[in-house]
C-alpha positions as CSV (number, residue, x, y, z in Angstrom):
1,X,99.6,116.0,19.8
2,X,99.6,112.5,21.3
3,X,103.1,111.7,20.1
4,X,104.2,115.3,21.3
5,X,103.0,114.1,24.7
6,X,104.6,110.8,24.6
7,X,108.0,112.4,24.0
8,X,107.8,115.2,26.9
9,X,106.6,112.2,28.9
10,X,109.7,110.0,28.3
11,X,112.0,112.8,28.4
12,X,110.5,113.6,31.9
13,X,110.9,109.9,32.8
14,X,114.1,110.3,31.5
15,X,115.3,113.2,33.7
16,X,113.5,111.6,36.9
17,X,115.7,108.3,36.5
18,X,119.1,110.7,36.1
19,X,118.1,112.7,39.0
20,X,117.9,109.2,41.0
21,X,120.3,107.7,39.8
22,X,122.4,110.7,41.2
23,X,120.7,110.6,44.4
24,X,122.1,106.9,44.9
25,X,125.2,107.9,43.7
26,X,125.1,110.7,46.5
27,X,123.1,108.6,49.2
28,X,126.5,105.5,48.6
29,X,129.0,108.8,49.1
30,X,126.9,109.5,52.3
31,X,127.1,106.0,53.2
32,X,131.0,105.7,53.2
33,X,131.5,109.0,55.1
34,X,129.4,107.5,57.7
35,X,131.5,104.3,57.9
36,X,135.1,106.7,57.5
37,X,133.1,108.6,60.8
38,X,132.8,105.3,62.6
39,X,135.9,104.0,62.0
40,X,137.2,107.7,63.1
41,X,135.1,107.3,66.3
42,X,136.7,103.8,67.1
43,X,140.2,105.6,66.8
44,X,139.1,108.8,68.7
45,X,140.3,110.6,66.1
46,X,139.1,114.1,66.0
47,X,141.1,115.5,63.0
48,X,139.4,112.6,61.2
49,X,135.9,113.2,63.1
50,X,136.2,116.8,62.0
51,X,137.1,116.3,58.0
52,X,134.7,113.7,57.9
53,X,132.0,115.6,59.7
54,X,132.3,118.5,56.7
55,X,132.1,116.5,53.7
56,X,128.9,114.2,54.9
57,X,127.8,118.5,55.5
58,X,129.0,118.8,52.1
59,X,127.4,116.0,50.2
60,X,123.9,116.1,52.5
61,X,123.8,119.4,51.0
62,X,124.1,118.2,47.4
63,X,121.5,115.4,48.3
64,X,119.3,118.1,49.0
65,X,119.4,120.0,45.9
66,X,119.4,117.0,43.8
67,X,116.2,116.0,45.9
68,X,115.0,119.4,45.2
69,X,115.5,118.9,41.2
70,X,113.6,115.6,42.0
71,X,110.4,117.7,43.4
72,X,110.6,120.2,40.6
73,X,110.7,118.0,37.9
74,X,107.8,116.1,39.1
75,X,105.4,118.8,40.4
76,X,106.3,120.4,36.5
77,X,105.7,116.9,35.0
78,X,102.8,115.9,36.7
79,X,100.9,119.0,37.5
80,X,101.8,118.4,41.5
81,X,101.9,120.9,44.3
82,X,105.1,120.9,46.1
83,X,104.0,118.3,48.9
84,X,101.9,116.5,46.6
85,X,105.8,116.0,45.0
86,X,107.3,115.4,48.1
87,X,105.4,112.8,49.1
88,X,104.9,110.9,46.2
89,X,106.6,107.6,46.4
90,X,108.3,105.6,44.1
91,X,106.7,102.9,44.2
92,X,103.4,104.6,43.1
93,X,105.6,105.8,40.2
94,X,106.6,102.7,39.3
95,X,103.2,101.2,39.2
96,X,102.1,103.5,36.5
97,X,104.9,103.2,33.9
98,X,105.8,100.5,31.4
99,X,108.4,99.4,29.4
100,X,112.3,99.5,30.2
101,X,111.6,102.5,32.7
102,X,109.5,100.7,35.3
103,X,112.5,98.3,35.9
104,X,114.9,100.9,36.4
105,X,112.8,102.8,39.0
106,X,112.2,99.1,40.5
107,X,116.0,98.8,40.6
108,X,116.8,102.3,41.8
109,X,114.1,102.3,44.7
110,X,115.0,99.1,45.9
111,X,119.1,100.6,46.2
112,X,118.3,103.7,47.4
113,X,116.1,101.8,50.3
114,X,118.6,99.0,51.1
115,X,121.1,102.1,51.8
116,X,119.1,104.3,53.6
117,X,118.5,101.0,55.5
118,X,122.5,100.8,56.0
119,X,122.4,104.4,57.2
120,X,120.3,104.5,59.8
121,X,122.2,101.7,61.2
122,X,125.9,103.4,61.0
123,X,124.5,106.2,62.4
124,X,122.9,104.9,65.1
125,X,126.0,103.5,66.1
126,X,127.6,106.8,65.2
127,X,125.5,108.5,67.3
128,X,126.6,106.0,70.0
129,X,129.9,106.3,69.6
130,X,130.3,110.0,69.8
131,X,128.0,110.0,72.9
132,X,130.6,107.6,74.3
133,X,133.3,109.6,73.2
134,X,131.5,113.0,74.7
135,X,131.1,111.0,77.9
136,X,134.4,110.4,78.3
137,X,136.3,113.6,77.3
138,X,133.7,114.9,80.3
139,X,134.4,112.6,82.3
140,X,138.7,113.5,81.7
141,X,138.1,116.9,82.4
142,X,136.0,116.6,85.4
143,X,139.4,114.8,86.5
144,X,141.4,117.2,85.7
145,X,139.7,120.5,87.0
146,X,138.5,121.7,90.5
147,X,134.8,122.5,89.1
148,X,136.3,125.8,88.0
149,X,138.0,125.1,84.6
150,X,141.4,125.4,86.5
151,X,143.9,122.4,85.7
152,X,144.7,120.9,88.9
153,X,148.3,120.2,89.7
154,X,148.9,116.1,89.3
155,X,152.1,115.0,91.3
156,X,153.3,111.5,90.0
């Protein structure tokens, strides 16, 4: 029985560092979308803004299911409720495992920090940027229109 358990527990283990290991594959995606989106911004280049824009939609929505596995896997593993699962950290993970494992969840929480760390800040800016951006294009069309959406003529 004890070796029965020791198996389902690395398998588990097993399946909770693939499942990470995609998430950082899909959080580094996520981080060069965001860098394409400022670089986009920078250009004012809406075609770019837009395409961009719907594959970070695209791969935020992978991220979530993969996240989702993440939570399933460990409320089925370790007898969790769902926001028991949710909030578990990897850190406390880490601290209760041995052996070749423990490094790899080391490794993998300290990447998938250091780019969430990187994402906050490219968004930020991001978020700047497209503020500017909005501010301007207002700014163009109050210009350009009477208060009434009607084009004014320009003579040059």
């Amino acid at each position: 029985m004890k070796k029965c358990l020791n198996h389902w527990n690395n398998v588990m283990l097993k399946l909770l560092i693939e499942y990470l290991g995609e998430e950082e594959k899909l959080l580094k995606k996520l981080l060069k979308l965001a860098n394409d989106l400022n670089k986009a911004f920078i250009r004012f280049d809406s075609a770019s803004i837009e395409r961009v824009s719907d594959k970070q939609d695209f791969v935020l929505k992978q991220l979530s299911r993969m996240e989702e596995k993440r939570i399933d896997l460990l409320m089925q593993w370790l007898k969790l409720n769902k926001e028991e699962a949710h909030n578990l950290k990897l850190s406390t993970i880490e601290r209760n495992i041995k052996g070749p494992e423990k490094d790899q969840i080391k490794n993998l929480k300290e990447s998938i920090g250091s780019i969430n760390t990187q994402l906050l800040e490219i968004n930020r800016n991001n978020k700047i940027l497209g503020n500017r951006s909005r501010y301007s294009v207002n700014n163009i069309m109050k210009t350009l229109t009477n208060g009434k959406n009607v084009v004014l003529n320009v003579r040059v």
